[in-house]
C-alpha positions as CSV (number, residue, x, y, z in Angstrom):
1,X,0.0,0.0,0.0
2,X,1.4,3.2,-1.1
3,X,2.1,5.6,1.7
4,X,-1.0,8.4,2.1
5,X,-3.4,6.0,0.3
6,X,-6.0,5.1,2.4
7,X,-7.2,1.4,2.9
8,X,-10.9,1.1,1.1
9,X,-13.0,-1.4,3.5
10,X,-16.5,-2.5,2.7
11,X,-18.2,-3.6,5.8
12,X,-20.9,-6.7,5.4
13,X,-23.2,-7.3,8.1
14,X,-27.0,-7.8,8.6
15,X,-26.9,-5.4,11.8
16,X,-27.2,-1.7,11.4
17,X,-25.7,-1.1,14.6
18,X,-22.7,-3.0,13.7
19,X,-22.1,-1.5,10.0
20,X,-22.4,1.7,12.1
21,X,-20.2,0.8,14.7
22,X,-17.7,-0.9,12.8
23,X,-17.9,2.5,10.3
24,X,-17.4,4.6,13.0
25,X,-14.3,2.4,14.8
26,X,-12.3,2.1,11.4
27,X,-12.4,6.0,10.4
28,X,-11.2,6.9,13.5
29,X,-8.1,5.6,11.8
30,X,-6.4,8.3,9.6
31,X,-5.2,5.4,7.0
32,X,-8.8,3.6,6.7
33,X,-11.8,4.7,4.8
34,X,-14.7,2.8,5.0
35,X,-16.2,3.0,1.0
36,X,-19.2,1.2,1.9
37,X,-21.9,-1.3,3.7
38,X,-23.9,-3.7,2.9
39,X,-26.6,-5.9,4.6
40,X,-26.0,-9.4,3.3
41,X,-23.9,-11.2,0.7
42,X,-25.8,-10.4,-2.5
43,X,-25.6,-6.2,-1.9
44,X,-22.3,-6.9,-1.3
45,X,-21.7,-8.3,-4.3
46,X,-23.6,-5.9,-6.4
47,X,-21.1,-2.7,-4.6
48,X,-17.8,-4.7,-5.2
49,X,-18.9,-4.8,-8.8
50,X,-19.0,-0.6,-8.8
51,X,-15.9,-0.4,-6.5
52,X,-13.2,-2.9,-5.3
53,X,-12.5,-2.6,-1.8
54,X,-9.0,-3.4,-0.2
55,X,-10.3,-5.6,2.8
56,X,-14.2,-6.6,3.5
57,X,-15.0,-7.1,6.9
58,X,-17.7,-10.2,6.7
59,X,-20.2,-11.0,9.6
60,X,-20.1,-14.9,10.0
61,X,-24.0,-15.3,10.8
62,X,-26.4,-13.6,7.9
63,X,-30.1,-14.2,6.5
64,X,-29.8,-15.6,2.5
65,X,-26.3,-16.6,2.7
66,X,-24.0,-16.8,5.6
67,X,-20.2,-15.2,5.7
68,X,-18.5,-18.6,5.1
69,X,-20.1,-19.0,2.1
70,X,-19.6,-16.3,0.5
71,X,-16.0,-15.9,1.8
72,X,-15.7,-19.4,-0.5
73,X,-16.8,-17.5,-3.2
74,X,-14.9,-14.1,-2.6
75,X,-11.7,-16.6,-2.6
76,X,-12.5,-19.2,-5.8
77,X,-14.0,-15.9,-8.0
78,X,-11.6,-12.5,-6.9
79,X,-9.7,-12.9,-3.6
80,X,-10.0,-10.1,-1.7
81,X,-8.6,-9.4,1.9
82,X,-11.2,-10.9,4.4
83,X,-11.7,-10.3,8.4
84,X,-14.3,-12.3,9.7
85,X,-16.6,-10.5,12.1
86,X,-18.0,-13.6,14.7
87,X,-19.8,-13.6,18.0
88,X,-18.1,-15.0,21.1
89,X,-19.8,-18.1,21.2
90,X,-18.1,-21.6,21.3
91,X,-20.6,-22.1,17.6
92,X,-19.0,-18.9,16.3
93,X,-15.7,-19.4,17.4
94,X,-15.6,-23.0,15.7
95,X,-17.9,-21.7,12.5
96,X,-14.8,-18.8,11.7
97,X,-12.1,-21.5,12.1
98,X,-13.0,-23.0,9.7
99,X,-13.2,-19.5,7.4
100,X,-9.9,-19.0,8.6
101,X,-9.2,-22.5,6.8
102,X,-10.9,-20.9,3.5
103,X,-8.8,-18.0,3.8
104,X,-9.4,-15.4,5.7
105,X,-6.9,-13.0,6.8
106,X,-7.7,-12.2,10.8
107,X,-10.9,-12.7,12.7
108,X,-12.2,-9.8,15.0
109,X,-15.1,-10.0,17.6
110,X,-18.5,-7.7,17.5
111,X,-17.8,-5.2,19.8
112,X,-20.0,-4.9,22.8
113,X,-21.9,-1.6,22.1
114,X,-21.7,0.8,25.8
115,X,-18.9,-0.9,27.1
116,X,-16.2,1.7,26.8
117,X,-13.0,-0.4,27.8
118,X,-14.1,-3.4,25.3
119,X,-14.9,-0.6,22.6
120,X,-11.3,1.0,23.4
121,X,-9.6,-1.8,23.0
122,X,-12.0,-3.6,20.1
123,X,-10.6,-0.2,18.4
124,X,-7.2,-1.1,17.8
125,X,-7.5,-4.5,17.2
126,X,-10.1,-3.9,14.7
127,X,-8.1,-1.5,12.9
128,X,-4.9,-3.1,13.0
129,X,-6.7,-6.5,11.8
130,X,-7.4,-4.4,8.7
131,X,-4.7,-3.0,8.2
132,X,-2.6,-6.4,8.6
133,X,-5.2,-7.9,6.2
134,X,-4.8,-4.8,3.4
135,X,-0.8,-6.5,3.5
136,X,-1.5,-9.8,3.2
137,X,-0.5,-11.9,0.6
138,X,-3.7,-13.8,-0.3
139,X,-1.5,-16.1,-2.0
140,X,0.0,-18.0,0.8
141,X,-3.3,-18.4,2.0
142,X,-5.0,-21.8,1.8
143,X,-8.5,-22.3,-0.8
144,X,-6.5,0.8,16.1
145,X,-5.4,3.3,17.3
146,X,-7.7,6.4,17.7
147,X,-7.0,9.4,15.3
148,X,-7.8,11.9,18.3
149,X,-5.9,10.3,21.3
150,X,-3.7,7.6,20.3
151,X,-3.6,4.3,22.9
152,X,-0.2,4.5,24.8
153,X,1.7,1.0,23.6
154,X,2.8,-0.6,26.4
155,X,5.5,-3.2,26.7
156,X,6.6,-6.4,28.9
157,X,7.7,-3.7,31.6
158,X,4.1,-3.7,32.8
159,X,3.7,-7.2,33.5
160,X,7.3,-8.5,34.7
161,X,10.3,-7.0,35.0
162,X,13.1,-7.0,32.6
163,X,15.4,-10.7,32.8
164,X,17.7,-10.3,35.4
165,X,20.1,-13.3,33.7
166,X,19.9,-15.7,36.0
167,X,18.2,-18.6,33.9
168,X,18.6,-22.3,34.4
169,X,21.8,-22.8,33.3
170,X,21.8,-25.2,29.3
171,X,20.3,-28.3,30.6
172,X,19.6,-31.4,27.8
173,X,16.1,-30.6,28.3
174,X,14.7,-28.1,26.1
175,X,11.3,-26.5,25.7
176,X,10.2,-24.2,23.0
177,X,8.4,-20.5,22.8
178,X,6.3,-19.4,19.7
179,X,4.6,-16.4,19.0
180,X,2.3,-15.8,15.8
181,X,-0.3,-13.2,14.6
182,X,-2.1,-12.5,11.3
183,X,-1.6,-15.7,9.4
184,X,-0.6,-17.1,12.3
185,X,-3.2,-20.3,12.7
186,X,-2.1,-21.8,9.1
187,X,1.5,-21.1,10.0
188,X,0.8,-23.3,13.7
189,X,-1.0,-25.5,12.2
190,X,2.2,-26.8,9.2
191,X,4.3,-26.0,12.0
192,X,2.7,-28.5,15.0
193,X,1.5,-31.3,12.4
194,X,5.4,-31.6,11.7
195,X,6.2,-32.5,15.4
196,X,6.5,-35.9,16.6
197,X,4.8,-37.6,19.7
198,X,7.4,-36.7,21.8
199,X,8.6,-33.6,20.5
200,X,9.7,-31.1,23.2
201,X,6.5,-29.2,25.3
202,X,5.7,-25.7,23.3
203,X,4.2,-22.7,24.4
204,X,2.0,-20.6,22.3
205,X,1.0,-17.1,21.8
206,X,-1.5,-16.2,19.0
207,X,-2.8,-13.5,18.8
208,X,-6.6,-14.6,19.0
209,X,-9.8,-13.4,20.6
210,X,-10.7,-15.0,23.9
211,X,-13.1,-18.0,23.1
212,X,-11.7,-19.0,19.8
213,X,-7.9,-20.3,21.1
214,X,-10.2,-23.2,22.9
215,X,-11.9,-24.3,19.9
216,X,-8.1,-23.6,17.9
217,X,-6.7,-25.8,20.3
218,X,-9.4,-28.6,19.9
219,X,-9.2,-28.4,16.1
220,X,-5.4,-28.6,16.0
221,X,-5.3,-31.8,18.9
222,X,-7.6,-33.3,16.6
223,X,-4.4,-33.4,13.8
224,X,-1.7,-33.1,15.3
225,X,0.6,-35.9,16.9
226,X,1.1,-34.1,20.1
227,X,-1.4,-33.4,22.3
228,X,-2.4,-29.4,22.1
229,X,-5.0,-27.9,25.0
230,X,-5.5,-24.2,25.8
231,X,-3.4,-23.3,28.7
232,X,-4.6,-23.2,31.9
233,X,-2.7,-21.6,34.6
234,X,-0.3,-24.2,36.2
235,X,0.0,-26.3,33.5
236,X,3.0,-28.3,33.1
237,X,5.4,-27.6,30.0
238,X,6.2,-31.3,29.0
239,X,7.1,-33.3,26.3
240,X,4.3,-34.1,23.5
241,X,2.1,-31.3,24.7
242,X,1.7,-27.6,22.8
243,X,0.1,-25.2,25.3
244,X,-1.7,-22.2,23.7
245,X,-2.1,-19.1,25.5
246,X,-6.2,-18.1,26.1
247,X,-7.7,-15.7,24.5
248,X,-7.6,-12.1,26.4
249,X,-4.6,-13.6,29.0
250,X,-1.3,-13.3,29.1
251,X,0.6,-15.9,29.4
252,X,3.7,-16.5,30.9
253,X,6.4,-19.5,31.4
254,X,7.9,-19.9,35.0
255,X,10.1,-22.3,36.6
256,X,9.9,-24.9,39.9
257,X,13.4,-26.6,40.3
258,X,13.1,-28.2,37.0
259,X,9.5,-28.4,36.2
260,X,8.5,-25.6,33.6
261,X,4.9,-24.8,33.6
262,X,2.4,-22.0,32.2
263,X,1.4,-18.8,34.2
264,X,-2.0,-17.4,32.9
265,X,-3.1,-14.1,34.1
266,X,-4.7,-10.9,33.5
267,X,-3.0,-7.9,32.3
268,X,-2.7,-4.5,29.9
269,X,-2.9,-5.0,26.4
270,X,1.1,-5.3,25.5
271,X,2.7,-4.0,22.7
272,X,-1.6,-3.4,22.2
273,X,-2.1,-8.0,22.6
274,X,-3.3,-9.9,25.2
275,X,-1.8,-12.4,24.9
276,X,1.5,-10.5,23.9
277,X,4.2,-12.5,22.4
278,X,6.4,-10.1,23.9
279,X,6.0,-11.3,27.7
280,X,5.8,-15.1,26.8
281,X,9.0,-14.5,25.6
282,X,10.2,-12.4,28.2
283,X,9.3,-15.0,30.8
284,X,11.3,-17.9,28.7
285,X,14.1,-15.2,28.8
286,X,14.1,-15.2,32.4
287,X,12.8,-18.5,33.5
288,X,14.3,-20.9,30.6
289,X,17.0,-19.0,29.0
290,X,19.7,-21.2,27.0
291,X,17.0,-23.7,27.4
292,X,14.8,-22.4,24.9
293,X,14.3,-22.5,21.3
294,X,11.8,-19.2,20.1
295,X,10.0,-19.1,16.9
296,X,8.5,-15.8,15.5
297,X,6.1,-16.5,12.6
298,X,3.8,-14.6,10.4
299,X,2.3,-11.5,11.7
300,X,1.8,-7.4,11.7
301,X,3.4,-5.4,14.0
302,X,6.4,-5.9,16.4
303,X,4.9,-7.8,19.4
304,X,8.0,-10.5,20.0
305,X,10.7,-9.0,18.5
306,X,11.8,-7.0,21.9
307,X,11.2,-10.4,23.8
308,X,12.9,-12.6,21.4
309,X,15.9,-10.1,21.5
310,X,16.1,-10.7,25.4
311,X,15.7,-14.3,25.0
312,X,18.5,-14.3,22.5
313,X,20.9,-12.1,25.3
314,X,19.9,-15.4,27.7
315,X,21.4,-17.4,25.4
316,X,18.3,-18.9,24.0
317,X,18.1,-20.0,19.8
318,X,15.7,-18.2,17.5
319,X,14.2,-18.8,14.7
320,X,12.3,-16.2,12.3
321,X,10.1,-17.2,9.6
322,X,11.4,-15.9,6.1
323,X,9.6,-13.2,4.5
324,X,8.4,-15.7,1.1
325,X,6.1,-18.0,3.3
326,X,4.7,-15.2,5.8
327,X,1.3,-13.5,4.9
328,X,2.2,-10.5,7.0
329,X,6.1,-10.1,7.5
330,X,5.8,-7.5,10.4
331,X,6.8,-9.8,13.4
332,X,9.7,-11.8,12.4
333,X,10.9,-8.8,10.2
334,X,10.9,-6.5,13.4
335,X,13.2,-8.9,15.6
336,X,15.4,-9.8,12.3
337,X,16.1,-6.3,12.6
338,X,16.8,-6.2,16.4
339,X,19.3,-8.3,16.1
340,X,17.2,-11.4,17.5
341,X,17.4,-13.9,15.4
342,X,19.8,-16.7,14.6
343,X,18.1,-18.4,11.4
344,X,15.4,-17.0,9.0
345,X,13.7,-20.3,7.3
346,X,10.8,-21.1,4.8
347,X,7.8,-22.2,7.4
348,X,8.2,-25.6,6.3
349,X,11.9,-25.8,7.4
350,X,11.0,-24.5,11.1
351,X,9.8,-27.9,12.9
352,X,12.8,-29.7,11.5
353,X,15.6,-26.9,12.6
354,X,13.8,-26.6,16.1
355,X,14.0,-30.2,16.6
356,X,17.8,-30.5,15.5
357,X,18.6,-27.7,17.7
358,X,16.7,-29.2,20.3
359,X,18.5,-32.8,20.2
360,X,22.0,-30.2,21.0
């Protein structure tokens, strides 16, 4: 996107409130115009014909044809950027999965009209869901800040403080720390159907709304080799298992002798997530150091990269996912450029280097 070109959204969804809502949250964002709305599917259709918008934002649940749907037929006809729009239910939550599987970009949550924190904080996810999904590159994909009073972006600082070095010292048994965004659930997926039964216990931080990493979780233990739950706080990191970090928690890895388990806990958005990649990986940092392996994956934005650099300092291995096979190279870009990172690989490399360098 060239630089003072705004990003054209049309917004789809059978609620008025919402289309005004969601108008209203996006051009409060200086780079996002909102071209137009429409009710259902078939309007849609009949305004993308007049004007080809950069990203559609698509309600999931809609009278004459639901989002999936026509997301199928948005990606087999003229792929266009899509964020699914989806209710907090468990239904919703496993209905847009599966349009993340079709290929769409992000998904983002209806915000809850007269609730000013959830409306503050809807803001800039919305708007940085759309602007991540005006990047992607549809491609790889399988078939907000406030314009008045920008959000102060907050770092680890706020949760834990800064590693103080004194890490486990290199043990034989390793565990590993990943952190994904936009793109992110295709890239986990690849990545955790290449690990073996036993492979080392994982920690994961997408960024995801809170009641969709459950159904995430599910979906992936279904395919995958190693078991793969939703954290819970005090859950052991162990071999065969993939913990992934809840939805609207941070979560954070800590140490007991030489048990590693999960911390999951309230908190500030960080680096504007919650979950923020950035504190996991602070906590490995100071909790796991040279024990760790990190992987940074597809994603907009820079949560990780200050976290992976302090995780490299305690003598921890990481691993960025090359520019080619992301569908948003913010993330690993941003800690490449720290300094961070010890390998940049094709996704379908990752498992296999992770698992040699966790054998060391």
């Amino acid at each position: 996107m060239n630089s003072g070109k705004k990003i054209k959204v049309l917004v789809v969804d059978d609620s008025a409130v919402v289309r005004q809502t969601m108008t209203d949250i996006l051009e409060s964002d200086p780079s996002i115009e909102v071209i137009d709305t429409a009710s259902d599917p078939f309007i849609a259709v009949e305004k993308i014909r007049k004007v080809i918008p950069d990203v559609i934002t698509l309600d999931v649940e809609m009278p004459r044809m639901d989002g999936v749907t026509f997301l199928h037929k948005i990606m087999t006809q003229h792929p266009i950027p899509v964020v699914m729009c989806s209710s907090l239910t468990d239904e919703g939550a496993d209905t847009t999965l599966r349009a993340l599987e079709y290929g769409a970009v992000d998904i983002i949550t209806k915000p809850k009209i007269g609730v000013q924190r959830f409306l503050e904080e809807s803001q800039i996810r919305i708007c940085d869901s759309v602007k991540a999904a005006s990047q992607a590159k549809l491609a790889l994909l399988p078939a907000c800040k406030k314009h008045h009073r920008p959000s102060e972006k907050l770092t680890a600082d706020v949760m834990l403080a800064p590693p103080t070095g004194k890490a486990m010292l290199r043990t034989t048994e390793k565990i590993i720390a990943v952190g994904a965004s936009t793109g992110g659930t295709e890239a986990l997926r690849m990545f955790l159907e290449s690990m073996p039964q036993d492979a080392p216990g994982i920690a994961i931080v997408q960024h995801m709304p809170e009641n969709f990493t459950k159904a995430f979780a599910k979906r992936l233990d279904g395919i995958c080799s190693v078991n793969v739950k939703e954290a819970e706080d005090g859950d052991t990191i162990i071999r065969g298992r993939a913990l992934i970090a809840p939805g609207n928690k941070h979560m954070l890895i800590k140490r007991s002798g030489a048990r590693y388990y999960v911390e999951v806990k309230e908190g500030p958005l960080v680096s504007r997530h919650r979950p923020s990649v950035d504190v996991l990986f602070r906590s490995a940092a100071e909790y796991s150091g040279a024990n760790t392996v990190g992987v940074i994956m597809t994603g907009m934005g820079d949560d990780g990269a200050r976290g992976m650099l302090e995780m490299k300092q305690a003598g921890a291995y990481n691993i960025a996912q090359d520019e080619k096979s992301c569908v948003v190279f913010g993330m690993p870009n941003e800690a490449i450029k720290l300094g961070a990172v010890d390998a940049v690989l094709p996704l379908n490399s990752i498992a296999g280097s992770v698992l040699k360098e966790c054998s060391k």
